[in-house]
C-alpha positions in Angstrom: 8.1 -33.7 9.0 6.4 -31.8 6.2 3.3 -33.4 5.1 0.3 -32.6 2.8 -1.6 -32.3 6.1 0.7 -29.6 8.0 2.7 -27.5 5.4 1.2 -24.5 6.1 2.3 -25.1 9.5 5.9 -25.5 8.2 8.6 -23.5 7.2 8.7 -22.9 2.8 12.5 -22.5 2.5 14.2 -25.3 -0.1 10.4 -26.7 -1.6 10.1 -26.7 -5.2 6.8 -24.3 -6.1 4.9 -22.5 -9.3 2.6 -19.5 -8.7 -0.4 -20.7 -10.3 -2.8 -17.6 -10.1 -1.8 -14.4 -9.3 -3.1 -10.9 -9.1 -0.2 -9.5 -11.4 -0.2 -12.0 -14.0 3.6 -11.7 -15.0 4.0 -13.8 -12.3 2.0 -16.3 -13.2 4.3 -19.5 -13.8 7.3 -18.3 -11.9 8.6 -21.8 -11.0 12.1 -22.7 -9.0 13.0 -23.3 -4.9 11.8 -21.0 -1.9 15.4 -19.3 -0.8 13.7 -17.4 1.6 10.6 -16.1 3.2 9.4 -13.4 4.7 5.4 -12.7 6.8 4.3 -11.6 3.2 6.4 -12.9 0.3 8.4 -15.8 -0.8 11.6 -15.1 -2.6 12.1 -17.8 -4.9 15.2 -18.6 -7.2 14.0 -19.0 -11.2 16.6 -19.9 -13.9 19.4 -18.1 -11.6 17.3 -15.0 -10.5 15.9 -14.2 -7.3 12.0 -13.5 -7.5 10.0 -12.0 -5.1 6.6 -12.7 -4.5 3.8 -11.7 -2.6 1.4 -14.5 -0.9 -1.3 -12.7 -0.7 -3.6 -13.1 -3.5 -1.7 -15.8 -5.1 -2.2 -19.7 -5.5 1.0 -21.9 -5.2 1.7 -25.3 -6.0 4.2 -27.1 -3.6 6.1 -30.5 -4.6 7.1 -32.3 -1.2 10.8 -33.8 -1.0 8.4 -37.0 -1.1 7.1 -36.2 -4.4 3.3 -35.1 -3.5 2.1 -32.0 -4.9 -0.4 -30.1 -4.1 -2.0 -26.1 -4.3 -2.5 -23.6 -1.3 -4.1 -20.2 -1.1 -1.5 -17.9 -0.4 -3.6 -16.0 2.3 -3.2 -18.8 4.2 0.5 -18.7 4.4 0.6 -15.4 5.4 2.6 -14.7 8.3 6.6 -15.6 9.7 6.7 -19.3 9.7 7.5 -19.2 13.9 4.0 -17.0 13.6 2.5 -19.7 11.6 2.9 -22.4 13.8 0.6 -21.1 16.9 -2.1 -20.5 14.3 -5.3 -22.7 14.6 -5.6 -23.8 10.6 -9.0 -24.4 9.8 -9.1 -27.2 6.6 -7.8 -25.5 3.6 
């Protein structure tokens, strides 16, 4: 179950997110749902488009099916999600 705690440790695909900082700041507020995900983007669906973004060098905010929010570094979600899981996270 996806959690606050472990969602780095999960798989992305069908959360809600907005890219809060970025590097390129034309992304900056690109909000919609993760349709995929790849070891270094995220391709996320905004206002019937298909977005790609990088993680690295980004800041995302996640909303949980459960309603909790919260914001995660995207260097920390680099990698394939199967990849993701064996990592030792220390606390972000």
């Amino acid at each position: 179950m996806r959690r606050l705690e472990n969602l780095p440790r999960h798989e992305l695909i069908g959360l809600e997110v907005e890219v809060l900082e970025s590097e390129n700041k034309v992304e900056e507020g690109i909000k919609g749902k993760i349709v995929d995900e790849r070891k270094s983007v995220l391709k996320v669906e905004c206002k019937g488009e298909e977005k790609t973004v990088r993680k690295k060098g980004r800041v995302f905010r996640f909303k949980l099916p459960s309603g909790e929010e919260c914001k995660v570094k995207g260097s920390i979600l680099k990698g394939r999600p199967e990849e993701r899981i064996k990592k030792k996270l220390r606390k972000w």
